[in-house]
LUMFILO-206228 format. One record per residue (C-alpha): residue in one letter; x, y negated, z. Coordinates in steps of 0.02 Angstrom, whole numbers. Example, Ala and Ser with C-alpha at 12.3 -4.5 7.8 and 13.67 -1.06 7.14 Angstrom:
+--------+--------+--------+--------+
: residu :      X :      Y :      Z :
+--------+--------+--------+--------+
:      A :    615 :    225 :    390 :
:      S :    684 :     53 :    357 :
+--------+--------+--------+--------+
% end
This chain:
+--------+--------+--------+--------+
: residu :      X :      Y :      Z :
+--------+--------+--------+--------+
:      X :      0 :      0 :      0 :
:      X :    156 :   -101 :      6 :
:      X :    141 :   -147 :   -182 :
:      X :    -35 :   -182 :   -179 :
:      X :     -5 :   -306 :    -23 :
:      X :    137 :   -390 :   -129 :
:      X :     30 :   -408 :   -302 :
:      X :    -99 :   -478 :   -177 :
:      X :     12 :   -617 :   -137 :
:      X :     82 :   -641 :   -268 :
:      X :   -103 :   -679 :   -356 :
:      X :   -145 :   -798 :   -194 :
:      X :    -10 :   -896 :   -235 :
:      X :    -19 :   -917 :   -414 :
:      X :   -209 :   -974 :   -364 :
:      X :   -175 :  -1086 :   -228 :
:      X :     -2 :  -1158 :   -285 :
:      X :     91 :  -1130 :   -119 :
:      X :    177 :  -1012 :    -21 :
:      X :    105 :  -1110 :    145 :
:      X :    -90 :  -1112 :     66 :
:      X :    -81 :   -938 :     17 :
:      X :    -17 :   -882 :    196 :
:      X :   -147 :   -985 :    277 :
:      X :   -303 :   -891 :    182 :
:      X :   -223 :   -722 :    213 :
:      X :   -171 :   -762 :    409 :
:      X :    -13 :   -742 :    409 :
:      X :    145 :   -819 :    429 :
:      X :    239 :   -906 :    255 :
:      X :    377 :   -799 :    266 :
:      X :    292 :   -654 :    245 :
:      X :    209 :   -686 :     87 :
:      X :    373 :   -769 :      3 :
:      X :    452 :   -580 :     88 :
:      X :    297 :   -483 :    -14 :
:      X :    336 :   -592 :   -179 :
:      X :    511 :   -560 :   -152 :
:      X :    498 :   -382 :   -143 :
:      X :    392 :   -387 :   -293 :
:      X :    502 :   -483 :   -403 :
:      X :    645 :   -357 :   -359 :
:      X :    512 :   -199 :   -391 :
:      X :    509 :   -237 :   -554 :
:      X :    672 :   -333 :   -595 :
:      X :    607 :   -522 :   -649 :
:      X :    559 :   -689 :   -584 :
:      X :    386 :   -728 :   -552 :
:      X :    384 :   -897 :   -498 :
:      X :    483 :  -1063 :   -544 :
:      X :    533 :  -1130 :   -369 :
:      X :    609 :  -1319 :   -347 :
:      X :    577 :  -1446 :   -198 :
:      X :    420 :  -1511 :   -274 :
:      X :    323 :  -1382 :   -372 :
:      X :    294 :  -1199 :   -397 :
:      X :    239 :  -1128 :   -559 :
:      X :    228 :   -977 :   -652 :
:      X :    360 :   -909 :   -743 :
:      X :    321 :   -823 :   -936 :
:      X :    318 :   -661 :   -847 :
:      X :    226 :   -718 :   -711 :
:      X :    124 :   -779 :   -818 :
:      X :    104 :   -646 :   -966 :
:      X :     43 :   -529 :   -827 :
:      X :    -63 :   -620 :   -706 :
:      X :   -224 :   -587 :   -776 :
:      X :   -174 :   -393 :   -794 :
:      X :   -151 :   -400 :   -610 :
:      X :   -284 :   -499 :   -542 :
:      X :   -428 :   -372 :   -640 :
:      X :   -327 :   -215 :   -548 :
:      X :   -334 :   -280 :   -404 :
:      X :   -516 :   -333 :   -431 :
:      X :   -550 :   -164 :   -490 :
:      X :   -445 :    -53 :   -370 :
:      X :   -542 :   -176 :   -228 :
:      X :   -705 :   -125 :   -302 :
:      X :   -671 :     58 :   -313 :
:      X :   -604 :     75 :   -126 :
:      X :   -767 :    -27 :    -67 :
:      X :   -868 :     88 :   -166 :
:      X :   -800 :    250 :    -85 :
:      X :   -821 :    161 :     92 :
:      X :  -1026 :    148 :     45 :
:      X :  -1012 :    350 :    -21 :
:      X :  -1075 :    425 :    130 :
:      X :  -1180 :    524 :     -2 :
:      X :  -1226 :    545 :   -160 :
:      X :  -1334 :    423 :   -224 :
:      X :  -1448 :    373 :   -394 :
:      X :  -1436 :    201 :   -296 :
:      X :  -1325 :     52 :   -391 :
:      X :  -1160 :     32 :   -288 :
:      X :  -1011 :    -55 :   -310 :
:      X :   -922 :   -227 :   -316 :
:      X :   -979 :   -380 :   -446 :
:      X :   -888 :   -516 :   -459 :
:      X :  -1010 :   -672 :   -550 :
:      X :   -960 :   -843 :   -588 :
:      X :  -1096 :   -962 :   -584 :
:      X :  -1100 :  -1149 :   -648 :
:      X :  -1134 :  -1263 :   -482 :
:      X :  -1306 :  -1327 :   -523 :
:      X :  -1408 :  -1213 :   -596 :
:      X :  -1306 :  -1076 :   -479 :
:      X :  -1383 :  -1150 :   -338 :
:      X :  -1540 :  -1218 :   -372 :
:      X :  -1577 :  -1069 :   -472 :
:      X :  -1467 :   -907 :   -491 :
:      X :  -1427 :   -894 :   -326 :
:      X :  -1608 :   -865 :   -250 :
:      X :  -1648 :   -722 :   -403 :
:      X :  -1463 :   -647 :   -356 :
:      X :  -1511 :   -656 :   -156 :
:      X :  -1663 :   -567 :   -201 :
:      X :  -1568 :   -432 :   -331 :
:      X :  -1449 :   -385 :   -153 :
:      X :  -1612 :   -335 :    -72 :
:      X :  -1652 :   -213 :   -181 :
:      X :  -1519 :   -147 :   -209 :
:      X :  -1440 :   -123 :    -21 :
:      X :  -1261 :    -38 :    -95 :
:      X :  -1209 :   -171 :   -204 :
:      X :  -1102 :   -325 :   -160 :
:      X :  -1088 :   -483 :   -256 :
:      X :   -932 :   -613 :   -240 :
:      X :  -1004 :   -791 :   -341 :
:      X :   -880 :   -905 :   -401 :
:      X :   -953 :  -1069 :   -443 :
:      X :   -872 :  -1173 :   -579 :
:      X :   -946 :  -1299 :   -715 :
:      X :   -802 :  -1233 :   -837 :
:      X :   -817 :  -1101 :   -968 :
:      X :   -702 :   -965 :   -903 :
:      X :   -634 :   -798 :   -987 :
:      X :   -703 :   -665 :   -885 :
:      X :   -561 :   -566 :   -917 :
:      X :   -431 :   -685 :   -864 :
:      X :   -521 :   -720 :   -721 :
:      X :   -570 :   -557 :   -662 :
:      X :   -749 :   -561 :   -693 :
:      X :   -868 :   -449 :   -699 :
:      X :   -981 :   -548 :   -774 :
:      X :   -971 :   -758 :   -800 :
:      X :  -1156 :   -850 :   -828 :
:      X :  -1150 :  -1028 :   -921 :
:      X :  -1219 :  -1141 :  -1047 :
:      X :  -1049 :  -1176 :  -1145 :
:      X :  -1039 :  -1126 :  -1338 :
:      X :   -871 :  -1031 :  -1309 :
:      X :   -826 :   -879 :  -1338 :
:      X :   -660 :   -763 :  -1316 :
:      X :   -599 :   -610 :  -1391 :
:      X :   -655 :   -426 :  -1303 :
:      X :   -813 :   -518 :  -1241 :
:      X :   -971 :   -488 :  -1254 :
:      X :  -1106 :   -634 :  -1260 :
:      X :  -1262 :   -583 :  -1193 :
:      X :  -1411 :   -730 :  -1206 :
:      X :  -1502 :   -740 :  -1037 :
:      X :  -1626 :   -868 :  -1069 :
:      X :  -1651 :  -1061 :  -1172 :
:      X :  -1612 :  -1214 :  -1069 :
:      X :  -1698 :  -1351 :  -1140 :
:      X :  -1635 :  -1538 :  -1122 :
:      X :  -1728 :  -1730 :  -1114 :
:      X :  -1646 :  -1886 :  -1186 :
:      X :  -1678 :  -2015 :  -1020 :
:      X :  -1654 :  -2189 :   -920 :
:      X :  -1714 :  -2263 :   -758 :
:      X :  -1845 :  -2412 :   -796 :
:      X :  -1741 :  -2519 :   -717 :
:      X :  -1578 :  -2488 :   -865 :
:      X :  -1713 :  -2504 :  -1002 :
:      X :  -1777 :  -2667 :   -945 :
:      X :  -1584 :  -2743 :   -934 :
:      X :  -1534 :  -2657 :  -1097 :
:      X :  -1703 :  -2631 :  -1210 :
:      X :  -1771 :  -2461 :  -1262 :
:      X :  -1686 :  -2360 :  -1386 :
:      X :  -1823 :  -2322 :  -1550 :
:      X :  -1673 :  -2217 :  -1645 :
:      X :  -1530 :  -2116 :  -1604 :
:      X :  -1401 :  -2209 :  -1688 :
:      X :  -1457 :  -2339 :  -1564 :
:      X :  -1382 :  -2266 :  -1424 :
:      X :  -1215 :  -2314 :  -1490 :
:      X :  -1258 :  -2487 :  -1400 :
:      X :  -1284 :  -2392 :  -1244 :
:      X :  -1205 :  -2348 :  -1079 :
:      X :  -1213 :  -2142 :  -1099 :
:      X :  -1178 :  -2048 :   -944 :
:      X :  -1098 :  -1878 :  -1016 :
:      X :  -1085 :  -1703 :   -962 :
:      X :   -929 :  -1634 :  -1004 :
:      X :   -980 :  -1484 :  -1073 :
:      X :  -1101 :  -1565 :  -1187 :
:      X :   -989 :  -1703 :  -1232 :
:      X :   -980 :  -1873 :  -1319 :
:      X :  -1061 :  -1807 :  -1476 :
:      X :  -1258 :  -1805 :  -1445 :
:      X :  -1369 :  -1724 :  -1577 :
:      X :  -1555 :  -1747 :  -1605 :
:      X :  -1690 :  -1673 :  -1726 :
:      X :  -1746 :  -1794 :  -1833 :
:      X :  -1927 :  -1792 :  -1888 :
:      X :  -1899 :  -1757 :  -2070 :
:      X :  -1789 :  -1615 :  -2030 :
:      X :  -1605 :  -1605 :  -2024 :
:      X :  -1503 :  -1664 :  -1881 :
:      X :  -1452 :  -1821 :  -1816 :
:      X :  -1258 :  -1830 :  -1734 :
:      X :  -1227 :  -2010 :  -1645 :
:      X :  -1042 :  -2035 :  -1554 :
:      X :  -1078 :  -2126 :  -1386 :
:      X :   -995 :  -2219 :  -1262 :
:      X :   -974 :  -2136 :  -1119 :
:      X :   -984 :  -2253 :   -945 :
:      X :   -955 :  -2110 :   -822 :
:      X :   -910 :  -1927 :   -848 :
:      X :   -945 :  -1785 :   -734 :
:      X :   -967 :  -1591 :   -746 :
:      X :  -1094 :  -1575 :   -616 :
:      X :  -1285 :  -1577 :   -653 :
:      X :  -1344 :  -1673 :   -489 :
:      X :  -1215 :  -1805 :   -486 :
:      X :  -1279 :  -1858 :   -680 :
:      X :  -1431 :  -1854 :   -614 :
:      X :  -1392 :  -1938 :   -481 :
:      X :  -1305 :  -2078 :   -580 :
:      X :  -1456 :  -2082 :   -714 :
:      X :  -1575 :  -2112 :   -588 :
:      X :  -1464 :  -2271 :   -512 :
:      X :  -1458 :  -2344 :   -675 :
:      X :  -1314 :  -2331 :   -751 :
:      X :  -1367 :  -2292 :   -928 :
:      X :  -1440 :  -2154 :  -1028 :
:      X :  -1411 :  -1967 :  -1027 :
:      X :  -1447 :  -1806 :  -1091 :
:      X :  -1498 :  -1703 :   -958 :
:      X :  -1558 :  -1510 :   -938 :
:      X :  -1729 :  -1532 :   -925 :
:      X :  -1748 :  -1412 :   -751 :
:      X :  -1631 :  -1549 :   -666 :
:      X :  -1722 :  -1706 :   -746 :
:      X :  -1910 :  -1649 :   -711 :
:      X :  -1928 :  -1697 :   -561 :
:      X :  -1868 :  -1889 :   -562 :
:      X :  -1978 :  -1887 :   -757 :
:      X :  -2154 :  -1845 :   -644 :
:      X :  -2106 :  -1953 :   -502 :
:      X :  -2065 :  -2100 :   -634 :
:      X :  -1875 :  -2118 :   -566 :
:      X :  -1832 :  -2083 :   -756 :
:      X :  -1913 :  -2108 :   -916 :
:      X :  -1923 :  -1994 :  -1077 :
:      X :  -1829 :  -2069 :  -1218 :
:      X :  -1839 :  -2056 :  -1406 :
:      X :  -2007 :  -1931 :  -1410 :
:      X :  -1981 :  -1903 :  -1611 :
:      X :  -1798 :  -1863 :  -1595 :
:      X :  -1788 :  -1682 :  -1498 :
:      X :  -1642 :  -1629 :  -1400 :
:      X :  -1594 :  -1471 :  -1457 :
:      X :  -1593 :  -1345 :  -1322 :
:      X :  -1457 :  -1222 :  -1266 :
:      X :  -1421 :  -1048 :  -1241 :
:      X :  -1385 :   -998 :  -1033 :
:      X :  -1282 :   -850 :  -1076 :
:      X :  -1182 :   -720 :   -999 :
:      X :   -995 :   -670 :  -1060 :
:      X :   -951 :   -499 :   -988 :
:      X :   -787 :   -427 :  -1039 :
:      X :   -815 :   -249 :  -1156 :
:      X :   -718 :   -154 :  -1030 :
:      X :   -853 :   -196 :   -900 :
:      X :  -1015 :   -177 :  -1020 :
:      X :  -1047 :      1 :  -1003 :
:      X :  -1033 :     14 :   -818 :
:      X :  -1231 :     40 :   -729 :
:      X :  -1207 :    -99 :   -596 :
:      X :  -1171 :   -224 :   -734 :
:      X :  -1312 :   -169 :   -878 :
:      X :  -1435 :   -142 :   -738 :
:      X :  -1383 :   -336 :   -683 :
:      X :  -1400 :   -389 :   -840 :
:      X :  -1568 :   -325 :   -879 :
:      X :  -1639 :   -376 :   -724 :
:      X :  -1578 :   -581 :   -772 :
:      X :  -1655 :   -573 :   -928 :
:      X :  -1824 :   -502 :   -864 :
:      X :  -1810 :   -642 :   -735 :
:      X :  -1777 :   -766 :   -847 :
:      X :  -1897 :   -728 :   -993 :
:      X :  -1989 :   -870 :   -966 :
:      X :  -1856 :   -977 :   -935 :
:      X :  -1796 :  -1084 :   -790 :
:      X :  -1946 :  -1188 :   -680 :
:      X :  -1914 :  -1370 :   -722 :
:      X :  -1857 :  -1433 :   -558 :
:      X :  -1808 :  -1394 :   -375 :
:      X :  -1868 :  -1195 :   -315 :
:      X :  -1978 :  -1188 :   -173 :
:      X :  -1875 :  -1238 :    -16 :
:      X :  -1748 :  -1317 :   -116 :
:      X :  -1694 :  -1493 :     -7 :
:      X :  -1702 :  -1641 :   -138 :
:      X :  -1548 :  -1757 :   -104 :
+--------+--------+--------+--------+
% end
């Protein structure tokens, strides 16, 4: 288990960036995790890290083999806590998933339908990773990684959960400083308040048909669905929001529709799950279940019990 201790270290510090940070998380003392790197680095003959006074990096072989490490150890971790739950055989789902979610929808939404998934299925575990990135599930170590971005990588499957439909809007109080927009290619004129994923680019449908691309100006930048909201609804200038953030403030009149002839084209909530990790039961049967739940797509706004901020 000495090897697997030292990989594990040497994969906490390559996450955290320090020999101190990575010591801290596992309890114990610095010197034993530089000792476990150490004794890696002379296992196999190479240096793993760059190490100066001010920063510690990666090396290329530290580097080229990272994410070959971090899914052995993920899987290894998952097979051991599997065995631990094998007190007898069992049709149940068992194992280990490991999900990233983006940070809005995650929580608002994903969260409460994965909370519900755990009771029902009493030997599984989840670990959620929240980030409003598009990741490579199999650099990451993923079983499975849920967002709305258009990207996709090689030996990974896209699997379409469910549409997520958006709404061009304002606070009254920006559109009677600045005027109301009556055509996309207005918006150029416009404060624009941009998600990063979506970017500067917006597209609309035009009413004749064909599409309609207009290159704003962005005032503020974020990758987080609450704080654009959040920054919408203060006034700050227009946005393209997902409409199960937006609906809310739009019934309570905190933010108006804009451009009603010019639709936002929606987009796809997907899930990429690395090939390796398609066929196994916990992560099909997950799958299934998310699209069943999300059939009808996401409720526009907060779930029941959800605190408005």
């Amino acid at each position: 288990m000495d090897t697997l201790h030292n990989i594990k270290a040497f994969l906490a510090t390559a996450r955290t960036g320090s020999f101190s940070e990575a010591a801290r998380q596992a309890g114990v003392a610095p010197s034993v995790i530089t000792k476990r790197i150490d004794q890696l680095e002379w296992s196999i003959k190479g240096r793993l890290f760059q190490r100066s006074t001010r920063k510690l990096s990666l090396t290329d072989l530290g580097e080229r083999y990272h994410a070959d490490l971090q899914r052995l150890v993920h899987e290894l971790d998952a097979t051991l806590a599997g065995m631990a739950r094998n007190e007898a055989p069992s049709t149940e789902l068992e194992g280990h998933l490991r999900i990233k979610l983006p940070t809005t929808l995650g929580t608002l939404h994903l969260t409460p339908l994965l909370s519900d998934y755990l009771v029902q299925h009493p030997r599984l575990s989840l670990d959620l990773v929240f980030a409003d990135r598009s990741v490579n599930p199999m650099e990451e170590g993923l079983d499975i990684a849920i967002g709305a971005t258009p990207e996709t990588y090689g030996r990974v499957a896209d699997e379409p959960l469910c549409r997520l439909p958006r709404v061009l809007c304002a606070a009254p109080a920006y559109l009677a400083r600045r005027g109301v927009p009556s055509h996309p290619r207005e918006l150029v004129e416009h404060d624009a308040l941009v998600y990063v994923t979506s970017g500067a680019q917006w597209a609309f449908d035009s009413p004749k048909g064909g599409r309609i691309n207009v290159q704003v100006r962005p005032r503020l930048t974020t990758n987080e669905g609450q704080a654009l909201l959040a920054a919408t609804c203060a006034g700050n200038g227009v946005a393209v929001i997902a409409r199960y953030v937006a609906q809310p403030a739009l019934d309570d009149g905190r933010l108006v529709p804009l451009l009603p002839g010019h639709g936002v084209p929606d987009v796809w909530l997907k899930a990429l799950v690395p090939e390796s990790r398609l066929p196994l039961p916990r992560v099909q049967a997950l799958l299934q279940w998310l699209k069943q739940s999300l059939a009808q797509g996401l409720p526009a706004g907060l779930p029941s019990g959800a605190v408005r901020q």
